[in-house]
N, C-alpha and C positions, 0 to 999 in steps of 0.2 A: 504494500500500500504506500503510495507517493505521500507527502505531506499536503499537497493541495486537493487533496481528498477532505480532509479537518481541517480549520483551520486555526490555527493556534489561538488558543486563548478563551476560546467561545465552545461552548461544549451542553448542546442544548438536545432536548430527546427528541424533538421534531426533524432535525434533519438525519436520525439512526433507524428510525421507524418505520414500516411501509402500511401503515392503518393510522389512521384519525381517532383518535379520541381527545376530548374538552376537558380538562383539568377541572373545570369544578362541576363537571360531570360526575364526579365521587363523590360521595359521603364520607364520612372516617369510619372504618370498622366498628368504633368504641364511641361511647360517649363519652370520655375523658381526655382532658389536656396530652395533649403529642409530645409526648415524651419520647423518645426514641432507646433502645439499648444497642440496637444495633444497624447498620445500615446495607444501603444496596452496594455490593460488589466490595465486602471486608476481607481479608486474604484469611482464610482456611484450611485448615492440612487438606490438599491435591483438590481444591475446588472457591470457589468465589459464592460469599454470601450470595445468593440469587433473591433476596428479597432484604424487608424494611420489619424489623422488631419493636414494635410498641409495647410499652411501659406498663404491666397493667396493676401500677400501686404495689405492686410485690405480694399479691394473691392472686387466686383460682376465679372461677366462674364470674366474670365479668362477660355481660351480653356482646355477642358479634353479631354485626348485622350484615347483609347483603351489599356492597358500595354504589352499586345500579342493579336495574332488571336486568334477568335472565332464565337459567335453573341449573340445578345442580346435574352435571357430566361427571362428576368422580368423584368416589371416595374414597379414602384410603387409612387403614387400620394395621397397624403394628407397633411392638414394642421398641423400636427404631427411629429413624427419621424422621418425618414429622409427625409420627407418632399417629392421633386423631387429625387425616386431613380432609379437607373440604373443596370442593374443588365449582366455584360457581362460570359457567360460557353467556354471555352478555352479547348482544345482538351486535355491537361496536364492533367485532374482530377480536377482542381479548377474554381469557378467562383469569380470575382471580382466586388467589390457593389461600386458605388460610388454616395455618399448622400448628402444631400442640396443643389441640383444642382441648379440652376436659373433658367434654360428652358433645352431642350431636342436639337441637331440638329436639324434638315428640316424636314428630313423625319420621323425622329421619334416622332417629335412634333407633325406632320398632323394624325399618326396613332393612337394617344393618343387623340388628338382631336377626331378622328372618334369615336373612342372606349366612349369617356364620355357623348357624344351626343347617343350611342347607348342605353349606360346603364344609363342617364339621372341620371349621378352622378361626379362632382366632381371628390371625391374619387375615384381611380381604382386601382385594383390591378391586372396587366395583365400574364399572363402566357403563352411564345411564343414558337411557334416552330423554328428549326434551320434556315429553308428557307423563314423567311422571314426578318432579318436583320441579313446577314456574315458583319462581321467586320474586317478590318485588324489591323493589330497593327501601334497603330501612327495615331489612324482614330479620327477625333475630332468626339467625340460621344456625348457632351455638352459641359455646359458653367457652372462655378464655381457659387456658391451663397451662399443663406443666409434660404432657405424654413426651413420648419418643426421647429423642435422644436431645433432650433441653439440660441447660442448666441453670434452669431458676425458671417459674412464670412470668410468661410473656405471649402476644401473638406474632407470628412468623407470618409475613401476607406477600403477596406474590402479586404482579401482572403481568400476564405474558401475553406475548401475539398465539392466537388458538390455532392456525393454520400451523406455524411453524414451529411452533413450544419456545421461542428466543423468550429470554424475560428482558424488561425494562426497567427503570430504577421507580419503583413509586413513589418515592418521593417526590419528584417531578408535580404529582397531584395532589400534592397537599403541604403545598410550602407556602402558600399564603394562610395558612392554618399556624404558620410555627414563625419563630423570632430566633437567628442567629446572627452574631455578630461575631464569632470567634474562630479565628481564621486556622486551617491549619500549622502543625509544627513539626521541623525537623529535626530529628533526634539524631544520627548520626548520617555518615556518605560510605560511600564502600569504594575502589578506585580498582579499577580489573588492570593489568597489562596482556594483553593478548598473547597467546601462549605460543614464542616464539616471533614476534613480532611486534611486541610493545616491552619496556621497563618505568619501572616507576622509582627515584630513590634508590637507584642500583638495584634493586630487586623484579625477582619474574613474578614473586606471589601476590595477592590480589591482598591489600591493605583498608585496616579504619582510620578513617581521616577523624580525627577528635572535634569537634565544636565549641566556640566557646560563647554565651551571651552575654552580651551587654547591658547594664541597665537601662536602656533605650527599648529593649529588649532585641536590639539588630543581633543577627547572629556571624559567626564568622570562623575560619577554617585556623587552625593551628597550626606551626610548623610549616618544615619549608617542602614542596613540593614540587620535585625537579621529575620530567617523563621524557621518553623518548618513542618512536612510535607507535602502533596503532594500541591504542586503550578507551575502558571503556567502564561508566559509573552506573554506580546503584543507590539508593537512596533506602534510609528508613526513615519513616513519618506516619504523624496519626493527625487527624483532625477530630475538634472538638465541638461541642453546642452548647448554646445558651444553658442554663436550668439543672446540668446534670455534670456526673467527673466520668460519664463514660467518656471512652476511646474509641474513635472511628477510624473506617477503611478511609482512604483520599480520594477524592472524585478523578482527578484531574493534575498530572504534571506535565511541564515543557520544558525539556533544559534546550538553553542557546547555546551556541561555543561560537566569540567575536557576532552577535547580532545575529547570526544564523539559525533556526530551530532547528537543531537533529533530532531530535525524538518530542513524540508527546502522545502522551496515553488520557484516552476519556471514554474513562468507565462509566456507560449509560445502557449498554445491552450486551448479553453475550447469548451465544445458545449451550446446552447443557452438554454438547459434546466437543466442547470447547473447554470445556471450566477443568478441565486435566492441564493443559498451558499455562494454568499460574506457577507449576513446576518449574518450566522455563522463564516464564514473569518475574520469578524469583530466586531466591540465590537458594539451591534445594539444600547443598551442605551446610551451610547457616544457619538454615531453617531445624533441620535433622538434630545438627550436633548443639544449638545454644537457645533452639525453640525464639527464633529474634525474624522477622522477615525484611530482609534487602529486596526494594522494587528495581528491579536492571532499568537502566536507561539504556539499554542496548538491545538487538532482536537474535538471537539466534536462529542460523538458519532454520530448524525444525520450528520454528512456533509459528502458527495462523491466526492468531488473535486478530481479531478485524478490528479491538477498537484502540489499538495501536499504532503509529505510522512514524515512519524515521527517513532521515538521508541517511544515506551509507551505514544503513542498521544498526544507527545511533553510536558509530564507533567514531572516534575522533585522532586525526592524524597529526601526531605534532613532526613537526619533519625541519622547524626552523626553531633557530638558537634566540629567543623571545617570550614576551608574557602575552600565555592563551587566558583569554576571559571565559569562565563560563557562568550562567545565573541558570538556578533553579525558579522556576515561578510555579507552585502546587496553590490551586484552585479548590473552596467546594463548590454545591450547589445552589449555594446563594450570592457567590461572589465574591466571598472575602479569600483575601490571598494572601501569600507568604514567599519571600524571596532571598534568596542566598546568594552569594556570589564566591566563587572558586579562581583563585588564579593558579595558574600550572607554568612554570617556568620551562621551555624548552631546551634542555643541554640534552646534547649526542652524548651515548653511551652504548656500548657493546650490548647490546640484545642477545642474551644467550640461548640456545637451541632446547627446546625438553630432548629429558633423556630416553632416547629410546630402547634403553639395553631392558630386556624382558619382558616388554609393550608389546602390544599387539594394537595396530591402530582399526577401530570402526568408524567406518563411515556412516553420519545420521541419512543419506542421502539414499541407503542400498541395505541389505540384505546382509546378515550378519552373522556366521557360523563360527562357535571355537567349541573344542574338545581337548581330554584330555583323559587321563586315567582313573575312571568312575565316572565320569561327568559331560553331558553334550548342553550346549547353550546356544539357542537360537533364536535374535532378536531382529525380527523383520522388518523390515522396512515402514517408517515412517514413527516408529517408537523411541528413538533416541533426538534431540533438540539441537546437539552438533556432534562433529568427530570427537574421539575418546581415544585418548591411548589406554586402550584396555590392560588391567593388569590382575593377575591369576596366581594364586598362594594356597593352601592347601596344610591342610592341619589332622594326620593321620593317629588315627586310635584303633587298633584292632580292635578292642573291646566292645567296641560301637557296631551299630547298623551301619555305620558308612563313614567316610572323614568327612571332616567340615571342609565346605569349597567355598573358599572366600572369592567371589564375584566384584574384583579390584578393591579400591584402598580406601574409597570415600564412597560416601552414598551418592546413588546416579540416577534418575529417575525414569521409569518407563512410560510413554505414553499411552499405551493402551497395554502390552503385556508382550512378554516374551517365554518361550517356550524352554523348561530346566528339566533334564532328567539327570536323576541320580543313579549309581547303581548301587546295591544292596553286596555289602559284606559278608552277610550272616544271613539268610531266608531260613528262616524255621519256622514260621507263621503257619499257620495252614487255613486263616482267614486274612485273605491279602489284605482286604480291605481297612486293617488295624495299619499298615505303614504308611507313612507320608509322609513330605519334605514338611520344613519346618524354616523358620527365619529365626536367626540367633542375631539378637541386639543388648547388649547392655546388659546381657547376663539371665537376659529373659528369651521364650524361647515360644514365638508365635506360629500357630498352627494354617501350613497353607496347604497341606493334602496332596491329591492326586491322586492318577489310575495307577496301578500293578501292572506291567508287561514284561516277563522273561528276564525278572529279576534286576530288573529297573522300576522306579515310580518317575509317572513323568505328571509336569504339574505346569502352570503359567504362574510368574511371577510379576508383580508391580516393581520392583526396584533391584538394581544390585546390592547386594550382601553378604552376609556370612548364612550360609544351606545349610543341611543336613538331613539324613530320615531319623525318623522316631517311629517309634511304635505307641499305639492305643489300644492296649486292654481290658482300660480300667470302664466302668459303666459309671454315667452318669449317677449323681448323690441328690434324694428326694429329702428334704429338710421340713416337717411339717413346722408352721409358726404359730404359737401361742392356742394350741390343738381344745384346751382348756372350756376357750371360748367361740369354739367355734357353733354350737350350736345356740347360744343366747342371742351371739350378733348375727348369725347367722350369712356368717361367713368362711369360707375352707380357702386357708393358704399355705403355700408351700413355697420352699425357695430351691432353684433347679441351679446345679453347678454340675460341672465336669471337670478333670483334671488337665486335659489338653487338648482334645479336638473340639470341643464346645456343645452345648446341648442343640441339637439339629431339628428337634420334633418331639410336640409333647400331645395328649392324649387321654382327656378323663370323660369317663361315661358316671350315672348313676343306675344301677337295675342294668345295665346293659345299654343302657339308649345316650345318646353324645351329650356331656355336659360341660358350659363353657367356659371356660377355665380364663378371665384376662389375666395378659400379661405386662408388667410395667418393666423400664428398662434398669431395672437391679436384677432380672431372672426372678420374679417374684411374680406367682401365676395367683390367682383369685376366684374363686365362685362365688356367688352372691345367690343367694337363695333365690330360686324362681318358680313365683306362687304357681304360675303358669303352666308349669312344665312339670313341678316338685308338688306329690299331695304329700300331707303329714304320713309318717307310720314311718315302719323301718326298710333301712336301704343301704345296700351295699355299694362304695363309692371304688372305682380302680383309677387307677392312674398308671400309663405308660410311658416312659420318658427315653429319649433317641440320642446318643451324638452323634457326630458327623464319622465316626469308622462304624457306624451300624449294631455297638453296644449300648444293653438295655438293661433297665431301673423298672421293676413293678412294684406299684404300694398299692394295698389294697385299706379297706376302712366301712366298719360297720356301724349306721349310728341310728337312732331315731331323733326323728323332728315330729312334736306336738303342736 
């Protein structure tokens, strides 16, 4: 994308959109002052907030209403993501999502009931037609909560173009509802020299530039900063609002270099198979090893981000003995800005070569195969962001199912997946199905599985690391809670753990007939008495619980309810 595609400095959702919609054409989900906790497009492990999080007081069941007409096209239930979602299609071209709901209305709650007793699951993921919930606007269509994978109550809202699934920043629709005057801030720079063709400070490795502020509050670079060749920067920063101490994603950066804009990013839409490129958006070792995110002002060949655009892929050439100017300008979405300035002294200095002794170079452009002794690795084409010099070490244990294959030195990220087989040291299983690769970090040791073939497990992985197989034997652990009172409150809970492949499927009947078990995101499944379904007298309760190697947990429970 050329820069005369955006144009620096203006970053407005009308010209990203290909559908019409009127900003005060919404309503606010909530009756309550807009507070925000989190916003559209905040950087997240391997994905981009896709929506705007409203405040709801820091409790549950706050009414959500409908933001215009339509009716509800989806919905969706699990102990996950967004947990209780709601999914309303509005005659404009967009549908609006709102997530971690706490329960559904009346009648949408009974139809969801119907639906999970049909499919004798929990989990649903339903798909409706128009006639059978029209909604008006201003319709309380649920109650605010905490489901899925939240951390804390809030609603999670969403609008996206219905044709394409792209989301847009809602914000956009309801900024004349809110009061901001507080511009973003930068917290530190990162300064890349290109590997093999830039140096920075005599150094090839990529550097934190310190910050200092002023009491003016101007900010400004410390220290002397000598480069030579092609190099390239990253930024950390947050922005802030009025009323609140959260921290926000940044709508909007440009950096210049001499008056010139090389790069400038304006986060106002992406689509959802897109939102794996903040890998690349971001500095993924950084991220990994100090949990800190650096935004690149640079593009790497591999990344498609559309709302992105640079000259010479935001890289900057110093090649004369002089002071290069650069300013940052980070933008939000009401206009308040923030501006830094960098100078880079130009002195020649010897660019040193990477070492390739033990490298294996991949290209992000092609098709990618290495092997070795136990282990084959194939990461195809379009899953790596630039070339690698690949590098391979190995950590043998006879004692083990297999050695560790360390998959180079730093963390690397996969775009979509690459294909890892292991081979097996020791097969004595006689249910395959118990072995699987595994990912060792930090001393911990996450379960990613795979098929059994001819004394290999072959598996798709998201990142390079440290492999291995393991075996799973052990069955899932049924944990009954506070058992005491279960028939006063009239409620049956259990907490479901596994030791390492994780619990896959769970499974309670009463008398034999399917009974619904929720589940919230601790592994903590629920029945709730249902007059409906439940007469008084006595009843035998079973429960079956699944991991992911296909070992099983039965508890069974006799009780009477009067």
């Amino acid at each position: 994308m050329q820069l005369h595609h955006i144009i620096a400095g203006i970053c407005t959702i009308s010209s990203l959109i290909n559908f019409s919609i009127k900003a005060q054409e919404l309503r606010a989900p909530l009756d309550l002052p807009i507070l925000l906790s989190g916003n559209f497009g905040e950087l997240r492990s391997n994905h981009f907030h896709s929506g705007i999080d409203f405040k709801t007081q820091g409790v549950e069941g706050k009414p959500v209403h409908a933001v215009q007409e339509g009716y509800v096209s989806r919905i969706s239930v699990s102990p996950w993501g967004y947990g209780n979602g709601l999914y309303l299609t509005h005659p404009d071209g967009t549908t609006t999502v709102y997530g971690h709901l706490q329960k559904f209305s009346k009648k949408i709650a009974n139809y969801v009931k119907e639906q999970q007793y049909l499919q004798e699951s929990f989990n649903v993921n339903l798909t409706l037609t128009p006639d059978i919930f029209p909604i008006e606007k201003g319709e309380i269509v649920a109650f605010s909560g905490n489901t899925g994978s939240s951390g804390g109550p809030h609603l999670h809202f969403e609008v996206r173009n219905t044709k394409t699934e792209e989301v847009v920043d809602p914000l956009e629709f309801f900024k004349n509802k809110i009061t901001d005057t507080r511009p973003p801030k930068i917290q530190e720079i990162m300064i890349y020299p290109m590997p093999g063709k830039g140096i920075v400070n005599s150094s090839s490795k990529k550097q934190e530039l310190k910050l200092v502020t002023a009491k003016n509050g101007k900010q400004a670079i410390t220290g002397k900063l000598e480069a030579w060749g092609e190099i390239g920067l990253a930024i950390k920063a947050y922005d802030y609002m009025d009323n609140t101490t959260n921290i926000y994603g940044v709508k909007e950066i440009v950096l210049q270099a001499d008056s010139q804009t090389i790069f400038h990013s304006c986060l106002d839409m992406y689509a959802f198979d897109e939102s794996r490129y903040l890998n690349s958006f971001t500095d993924y070792e950084t991220w990994k090893d100090k949990r800190s995110f650096y935004m690149k002002s640079f593009i790497e060949p591999g990344n498609r981000l559309r709302f992105i655009a640079s000259e010479n892929r935001g890289i900057l050439t110093i090649n004369e003995p002089r002071e290069y100017h650069l300013i940052y300008k980070l933008s939000d979405i009401f206009g308040n800005t923030t501006q830094l300035s960098i100078w880079i002294k130009g002195k020649e200095q010897i660019i040193p070569q990477p070492n390739m002794e033990g490298a294996e170079l991949f290209h992000w452009g092609s098709d990618n195969r290495f092997g070795a002794k136990g282990i084959r690795l194939t990461i195809p084409k379009g899953n790596l962001y630039d070339d690698l010099l690949f590098r391979y070490s190995v950590k043998e244990d006879s004692t083990a199912l297999s050695a560790t294959h360390i998959l180079h030195n730093h963390p690397v990220p996969l775009h979509k997946a690459g294909q890892l087989s292991i081979r097996l040291q020791s097969d004595t299983l006689n249910n395959k199905q118990q072995y699987g690769i595994i990912r060792l970090q930090n001393g911990r040791a996450s379960w990613i599985g795979g098929t059994y073939k001819n004394g290999w497990i072959n598996a798709d992985i998201k990142e390079l690391g440290n492999y291995a197989i393991r075996q799973d034997s052990q069955a899932p652990t049924i944990t009954p809670i506070n058992k005491e009172t279960w028939i006063s409150k009239q409620i049956i809970s259990f907490r479901l753990s596994d030791n390492l492949s994780g619990v896959q499927s769970y499974k309670g009947t009463i008398d034999g007939e399917y009974a619904l078990f929720e589940m919230n995101n601790k592994s903590v499944i629920s029945y709730h008495f249902d007059k409906e379904r439940l007469q008084p007298g006595k009843h035998l309760l079973e429960l079956t619980v699944t991991d992911a190697c296909d070992n099983l947990t039965f508890y069974s429970y006799t009780f009477n309810w009067k």
